[in-house]
Structure formats: C-alpha cells, structure tokens
C-alpha positions as CSV (number, residue, x, y, z in Angstrom):
1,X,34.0,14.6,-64.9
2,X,31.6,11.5,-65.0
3,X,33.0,8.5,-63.0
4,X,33.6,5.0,-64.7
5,X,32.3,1.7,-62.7
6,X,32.9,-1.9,-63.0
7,X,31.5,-4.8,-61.8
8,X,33.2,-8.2,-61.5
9,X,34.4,-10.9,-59.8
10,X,37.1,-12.3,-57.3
11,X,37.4,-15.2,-55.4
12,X,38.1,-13.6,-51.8
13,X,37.1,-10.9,-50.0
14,X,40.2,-10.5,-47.9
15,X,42.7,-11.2,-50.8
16,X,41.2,-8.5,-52.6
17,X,41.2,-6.3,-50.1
18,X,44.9,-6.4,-49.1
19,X,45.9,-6.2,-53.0
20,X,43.6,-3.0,-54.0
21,X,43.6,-1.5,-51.1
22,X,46.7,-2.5,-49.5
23,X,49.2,-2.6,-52.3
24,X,47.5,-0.3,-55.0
25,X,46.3,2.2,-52.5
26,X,42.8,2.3,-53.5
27,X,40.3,3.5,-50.7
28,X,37.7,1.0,-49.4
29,X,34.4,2.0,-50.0
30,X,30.8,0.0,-49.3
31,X,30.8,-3.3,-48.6
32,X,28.8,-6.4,-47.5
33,X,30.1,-10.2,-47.1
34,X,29.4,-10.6,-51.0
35,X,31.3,-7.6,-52.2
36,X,33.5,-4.4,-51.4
37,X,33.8,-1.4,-53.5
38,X,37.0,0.5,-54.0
39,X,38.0,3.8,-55.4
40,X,40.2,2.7,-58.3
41,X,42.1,5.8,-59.1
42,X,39.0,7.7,-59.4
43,X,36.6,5.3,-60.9
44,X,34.5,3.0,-59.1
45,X,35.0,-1.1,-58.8
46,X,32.8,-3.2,-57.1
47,X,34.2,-6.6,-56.7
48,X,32.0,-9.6,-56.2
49,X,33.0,-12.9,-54.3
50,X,32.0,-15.0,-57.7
51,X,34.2,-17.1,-60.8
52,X,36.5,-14.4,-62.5
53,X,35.8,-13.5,-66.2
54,X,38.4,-15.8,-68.4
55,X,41.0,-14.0,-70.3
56,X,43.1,-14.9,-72.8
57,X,46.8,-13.2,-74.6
58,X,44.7,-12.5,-77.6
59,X,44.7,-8.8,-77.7
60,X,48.1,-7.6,-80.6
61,X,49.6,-4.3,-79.4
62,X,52.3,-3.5,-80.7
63,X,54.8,-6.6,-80.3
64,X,53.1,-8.2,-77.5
65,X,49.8,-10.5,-76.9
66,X,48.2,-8.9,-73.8
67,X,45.0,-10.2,-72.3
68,X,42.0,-9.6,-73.3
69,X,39.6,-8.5,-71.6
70,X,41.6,-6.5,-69.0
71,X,40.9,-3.2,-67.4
72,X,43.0,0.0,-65.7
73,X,44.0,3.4,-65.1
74,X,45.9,5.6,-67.3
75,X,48.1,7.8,-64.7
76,X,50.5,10.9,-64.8
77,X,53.8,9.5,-65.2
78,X,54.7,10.7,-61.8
79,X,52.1,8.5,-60.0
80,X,52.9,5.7,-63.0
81,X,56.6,5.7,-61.9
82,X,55.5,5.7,-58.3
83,X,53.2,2.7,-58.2
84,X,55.7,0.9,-60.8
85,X,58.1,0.8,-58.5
86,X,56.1,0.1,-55.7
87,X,54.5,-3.1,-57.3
88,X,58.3,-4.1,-58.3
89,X,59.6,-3.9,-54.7
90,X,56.6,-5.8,-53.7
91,X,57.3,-8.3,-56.2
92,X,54.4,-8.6,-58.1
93,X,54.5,-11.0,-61.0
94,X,53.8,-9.1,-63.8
95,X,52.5,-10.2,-67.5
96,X,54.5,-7.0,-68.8
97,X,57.1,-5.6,-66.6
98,X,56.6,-1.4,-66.7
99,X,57.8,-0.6,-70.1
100,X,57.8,2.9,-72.7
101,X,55.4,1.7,-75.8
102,X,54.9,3.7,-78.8
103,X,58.4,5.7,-77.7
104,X,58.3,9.1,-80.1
105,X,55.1,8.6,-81.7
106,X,51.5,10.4,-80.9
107,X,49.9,8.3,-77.9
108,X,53.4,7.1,-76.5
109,X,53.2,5.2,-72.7
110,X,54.5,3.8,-70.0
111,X,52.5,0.4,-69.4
112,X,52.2,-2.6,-67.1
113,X,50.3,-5.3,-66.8
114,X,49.5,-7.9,-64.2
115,X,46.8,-9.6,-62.5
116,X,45.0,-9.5,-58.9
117,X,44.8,-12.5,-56.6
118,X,41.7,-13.7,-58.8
119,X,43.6,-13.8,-62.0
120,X,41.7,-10.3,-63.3
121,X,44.7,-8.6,-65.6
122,X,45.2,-4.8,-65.2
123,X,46.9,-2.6,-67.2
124,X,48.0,0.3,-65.8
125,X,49.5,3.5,-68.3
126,X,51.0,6.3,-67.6
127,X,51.5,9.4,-70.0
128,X,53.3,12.3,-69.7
129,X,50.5,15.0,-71.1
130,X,47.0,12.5,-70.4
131,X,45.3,14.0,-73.5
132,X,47.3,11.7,-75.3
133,X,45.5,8.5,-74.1
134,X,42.9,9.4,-77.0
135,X,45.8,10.3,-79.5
136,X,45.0,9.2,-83.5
C-alpha cells in the first residue's frame, strides 16, 4: 500500500502537537522547531509553523456546505465510533457533529468534521466495508 503525505501549515508547534498527537492519537514522527511530522492514521502529515490555507463552506454534499479544501481519514466504523466519541467527550467543536450520510445507498458513512487549533478542517469517515469509499 503506498502512503499519502501532506504538507501544510499551523500556527504552533505545541498546539499541534497536543491535538494530533494528544487527542487524535497520531504518533509523533521527525521534527525540527519549524515543523513536526505525524502518522495520521497511516499517512504522513508534516505540519509547518506558517499561515493556514483559507477554507471556505463551499463544498455541496448532500444537504450540507462543508469546507473546502479539507482533508482526513476514512476509518472502520469501529475506530470511527471510537474516536467519535472520544472527540465528543473532549468537547471538540465540531463543523458536523458525527453523523450516517448516504444511509442505504452505495458509499453510505459515518462522517465528522472539525478543525485543529489552526483552523485546518478534517473530515474524518468511517465505513463499515472500506471498499465502499470508492463506491459509484
């Protein structure tokens, strides 16, 4: 399986890493006092001390405006639930609380969206059989 990376910005070092690392779980990787790399659910993010990409609501799926650009995981529902809760108990403020989309239909999800400390928005999915992430 080929890894994904991403590059991009935050505002703070330490903020960042108590949120990815602390609160999503994601293991800290390299790191200088510009940057720190984490293993985002299997992928790789490097995250930059630099001015966050803007984002907008501008992104129509089904009857919600989500932002655009945004980036994520797409889970097992078991780890989905997990973390779902854990960010509620916590309690992040989320754009979309965790929610079913597409309920019955090919490509149905559980989905959540909400941003770091920087303002980056994630959206996180979870699906019970992950072949369907590329359903039609």
């Amino acid at each position: 399986m080929a890894l994904f990376h991403l590059a991009f910005n935050v505002r703070d070092l330490d903020d960042t890493r108590t949120f990815y690392g602390d609160l999503l779980g994601c293991a800290e990787g390299r790191s200088t006092d510009t940057w720190v790399d984490f293993d985002f659910f299997g992928h790789q993010l490097s995250c930059h001390i630099g001015t966050p990409f803007a984002s907008a609501p501008t992104g129509k799926v089904g009857d919600h405006d989500v932002p655009m650009p945004h980036f994520g995981a797409v889970l097992p529902m078991p780890e989905w639930r997990a973390l779902a809760d854990k960010l509620t108990a916590h309690g992040v403020d989320f754009i979309l609380a965790p929610q079913i989309r597409f309920e019955g239909e090919p490509g149905e999800q559980s989905t959540m969206f909400f941003t770091d400390p920087a303002g980056n928005p994630i959206e996180i999915k979870g699906m019970s059989d992950l072949d369907g992430a590329f359903a039609t």
